[in-house]
C-alpha positions in Angstrom: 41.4 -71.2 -92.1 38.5 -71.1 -89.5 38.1 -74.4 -90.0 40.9 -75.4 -88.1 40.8 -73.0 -85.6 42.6 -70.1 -86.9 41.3 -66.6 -86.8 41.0 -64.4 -89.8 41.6 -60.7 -90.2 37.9 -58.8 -91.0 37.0 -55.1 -91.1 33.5 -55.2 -89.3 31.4 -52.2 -89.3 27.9 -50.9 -88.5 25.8 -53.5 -90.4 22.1 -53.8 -90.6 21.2 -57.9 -89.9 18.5 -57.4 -92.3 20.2 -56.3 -95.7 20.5 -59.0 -98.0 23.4 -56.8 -99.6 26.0 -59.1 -98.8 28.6 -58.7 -101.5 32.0 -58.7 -99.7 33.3 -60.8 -97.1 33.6 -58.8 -94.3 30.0 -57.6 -95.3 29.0 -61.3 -94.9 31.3 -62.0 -91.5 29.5 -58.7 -90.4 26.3 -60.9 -90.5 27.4 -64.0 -89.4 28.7 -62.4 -86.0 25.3 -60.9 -85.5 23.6 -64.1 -85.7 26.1 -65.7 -83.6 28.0 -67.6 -86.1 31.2 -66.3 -86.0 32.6 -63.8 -83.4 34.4 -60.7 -83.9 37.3 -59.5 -81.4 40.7 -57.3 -82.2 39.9 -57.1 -85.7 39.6 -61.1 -86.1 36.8 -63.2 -86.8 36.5 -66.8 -85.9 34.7 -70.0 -85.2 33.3 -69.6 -81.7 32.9 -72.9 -80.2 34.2 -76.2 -80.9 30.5 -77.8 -82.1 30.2 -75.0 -84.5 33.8 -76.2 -86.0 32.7 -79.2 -86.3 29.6 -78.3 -88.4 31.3 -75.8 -90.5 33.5 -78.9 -91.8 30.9 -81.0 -92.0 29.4 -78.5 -94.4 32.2 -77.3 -96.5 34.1 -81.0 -96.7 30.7 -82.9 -97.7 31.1 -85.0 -101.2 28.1 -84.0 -102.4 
C-alpha cells in the first residue's frame, strides 16, 4: 500500500533502534521511522519521499 503512496495505520511506541527484536510490524515500522525510512504522523506510517518510493518498488517488484 506504501508503495503507491498510501499511508498505513501503525501503533508506534517507545522503541529502542538497537533491538534486533523485531517480530511485529509496527515493531519493525517503529525502526524503520527511526532510521528515516518511513515516517510516522497521526497514527500512519508512510513512504516519505518520492525517491524512497521509487526504491521500495524497485526492491519488492525485482524478478529475482
Amino acid at each position: 500500500m506504501m508503495v503507491i503512496g498510501e499511508r498505513v495505520n501503525a501503533k508506534i511506541g517507545d522503541f529502542a533502534a538497537v533491538s534486533m527484536e523485531l517480530k511485529t510490524k509496527n515493531q519493525i515500522y517503529s525502526a524503520m521511522v527511526i532510521y528515516g525510512l518511513l515516517t510516522y504522523n497521526n497514527g500512519q506510517v508512510f513512504i516519505p519521499n518520492k525517491e524512497l518510493m521509487l526504491k521500495y518498488d524497485e526492491l519488492l517488484f525485482r524478478e529475482s
